[in-house]
Each structure stands twice: as C-alpha cells, then as structure tokens.
N, C-alpha and C positions, 0 to 999 in steps of 0.2 A: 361626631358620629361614632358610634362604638361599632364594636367586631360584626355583630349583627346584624346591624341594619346598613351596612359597609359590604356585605356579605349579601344582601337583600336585594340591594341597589346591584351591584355587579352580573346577581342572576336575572334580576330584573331585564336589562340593558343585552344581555344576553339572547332570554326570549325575544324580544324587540329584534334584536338583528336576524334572527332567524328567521323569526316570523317573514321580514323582508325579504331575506333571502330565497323563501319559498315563495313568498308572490314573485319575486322576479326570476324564480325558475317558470313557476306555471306562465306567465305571461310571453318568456322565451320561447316556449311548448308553442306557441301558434306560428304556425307557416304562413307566412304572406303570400298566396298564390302569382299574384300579379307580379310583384316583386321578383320571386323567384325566376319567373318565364322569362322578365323583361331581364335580369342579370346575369342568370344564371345557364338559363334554357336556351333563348332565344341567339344568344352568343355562340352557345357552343354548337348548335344544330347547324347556325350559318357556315360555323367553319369547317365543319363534317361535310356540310353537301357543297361546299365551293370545289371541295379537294374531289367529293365526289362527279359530280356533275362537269368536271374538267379533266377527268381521266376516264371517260364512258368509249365502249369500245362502238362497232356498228349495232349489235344488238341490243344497247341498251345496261351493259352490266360491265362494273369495273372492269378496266384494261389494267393488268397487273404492271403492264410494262411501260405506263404511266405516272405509274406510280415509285418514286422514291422516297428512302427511308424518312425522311424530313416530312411529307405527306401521310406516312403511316401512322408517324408519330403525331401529326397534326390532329388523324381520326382518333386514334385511341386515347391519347388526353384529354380532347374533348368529350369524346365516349366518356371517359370516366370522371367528368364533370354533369356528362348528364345523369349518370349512374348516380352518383351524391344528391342530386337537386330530387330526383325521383326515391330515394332513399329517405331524404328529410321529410318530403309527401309520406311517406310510408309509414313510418314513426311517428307523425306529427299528432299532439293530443287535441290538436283545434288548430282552426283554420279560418284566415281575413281572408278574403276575398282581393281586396285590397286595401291598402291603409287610406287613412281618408286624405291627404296631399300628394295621393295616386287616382284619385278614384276619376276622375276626370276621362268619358269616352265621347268619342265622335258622335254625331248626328246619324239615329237610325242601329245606332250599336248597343247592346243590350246595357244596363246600368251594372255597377258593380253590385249594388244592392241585391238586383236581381240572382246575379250571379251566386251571391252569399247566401241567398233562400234555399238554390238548387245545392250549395253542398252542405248547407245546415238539414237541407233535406236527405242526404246519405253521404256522409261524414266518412261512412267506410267503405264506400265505392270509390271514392278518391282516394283514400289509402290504400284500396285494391289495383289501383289503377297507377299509383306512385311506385306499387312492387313489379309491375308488367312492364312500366319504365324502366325503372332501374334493372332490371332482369333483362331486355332490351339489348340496352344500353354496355353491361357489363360484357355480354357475350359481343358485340361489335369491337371494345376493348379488346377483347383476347382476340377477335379476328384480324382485327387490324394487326396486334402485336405478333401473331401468326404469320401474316400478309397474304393468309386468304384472301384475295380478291372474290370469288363467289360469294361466299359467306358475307361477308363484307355487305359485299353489293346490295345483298336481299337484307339485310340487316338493315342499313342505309335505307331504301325504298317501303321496309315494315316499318320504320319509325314512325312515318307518316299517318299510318291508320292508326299506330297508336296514342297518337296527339290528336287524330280527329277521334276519336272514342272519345276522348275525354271531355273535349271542345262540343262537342254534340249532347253529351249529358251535363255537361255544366252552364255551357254558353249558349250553346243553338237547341237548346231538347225541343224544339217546335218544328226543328229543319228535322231532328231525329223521327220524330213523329212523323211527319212526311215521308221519311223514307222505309221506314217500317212498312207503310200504308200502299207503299208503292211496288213492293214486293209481294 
C-alpha cells in the first residue's frame, strides 16, 4: 500500500469512528425518565422526607431542634441529587419513557408507551418542568446547608406538587382533566 492510500485508509477509519462517536453521543442525549425516578429520584426524595417527616414539630413544619447536623446533611445531598436528576431532564435532547426491560407496569397503570406519547407530545414541558425541579431542589440544598428549618420545611412539602405537576401531565392527564373541570 503506498503513502496515499495508507493516508486514505487512516482518514477513512477516522470518519468511521467519529461518525460513532456522534451516534453514541446522540443516543447518551436521551433521558430515561423511568430510570431516572426509580434511581435517582425516588431515592433521594425517600431520604429527604424520612429526615423530614421525623423531625415535624406540633404544627406541622420542621423542628430545628430535631434536627442534627448528620440530618441536614442527609437533606441537602439528597437535595442535590435531585437537583442533577432534574438538571439532566432539563438539558436532555430526548426522552425514553422507559427502556423496554423496564417497561413493565401493574394492572390498571397507565403503559410506558402511553407515557412516551404524552412527552413526545411536549418534549419541552418536561424540560420546563426538569428546571422547576432542579431549581426546587437546589434552593432546599442551600436551606438545608443554612439549617433553615422554615425554609426547608415548605421546600420539603413544595416538592410534592411539583412531582404531582408532572405526574398529572405525563402519567395521569385524564386525572388532570378532571381536576381542571372540577374547579
């Protein structure tokens, strides 16, 4: 083989790997929704409201003086794991619903597929809605690292609508519907 076609081959082999390269960025580019809640989310949320929900004063809202340092830290790490998980929803250029040796739901539980319709249907409302998390989420970080307990507290107690927002346009929009209708 001479210089040239020695030279051809190399660039050759070159585009080839990039080209890969770039499918296997775009296809990193999608968020596995399911994925994410089940690893990522649903984790860190349990251990935010255990610390929470076990230091609750009479009326309802953090008792500062239940809470020690090892606790604060428990909320704000988690905070800032949901802060990422809502982050990579934000940024994300596409979106699985679930992978399909996930997809698998209960009896009477809406299908993945379904699920995947309602964000192929607004792509960017769940990006809107990964910045309201993460934004959330980050400000419960710095409260907890503060050791506001108020702050904290309603922060902790807001998460909740803001998982049901999302749960309601993506999973339940017929319960959504409903309650529109009902108002």
């Amino acid at each position: 083989m001479d210089r040239v076609s020695t030279a051809i081959a190399v660039l050759a082999i070159g585009v080839a790997a990039l080209s890969a390269c770039k499918k296997e960025e775009a296809a990193a580019a999608a968020v596995d929704i399911r994925a994410t809640m089940q690893g990522q989310v649903n984790p860190a949320m349990l251990a935010i409201w255990d610390v929470g929900n076990n230091a609750l004063d009479d009326n309802g809202g953090l008792d500062a003086s239940l809470l020690h340092d090892t606790k604060w830290t428990t909320v704000a790490e988690n905070a800032d794991k949901l802060a990422a998980a809502g982050k990579a929803i934000s940024e994300a250029d596409s979106f699985v619903a679930a992978a399909a040796n996930n997809s698998t739901v209960g009896e009477g539980e809406i299908t993945m597929a379904a699920v995947q319709q309602h964000i192929d249907g607004n792509p960017d409302g769940i990006k809107q809605m990964g910045t309201a998390f993460a934004d959330s989420a980050t400000r419960l970080a710095a409260a907890a690292r503060a050791k506001d307990a108020k702050t904290a507290g309603d922060l902790i107690s807001g998460m909740d609508q803001v998982c049901e927002n999302c749960h309601l346009e993506y999973w339940y929009p017929e319960q959504k519907a409903l309650l529109e209708e009902a108002e």
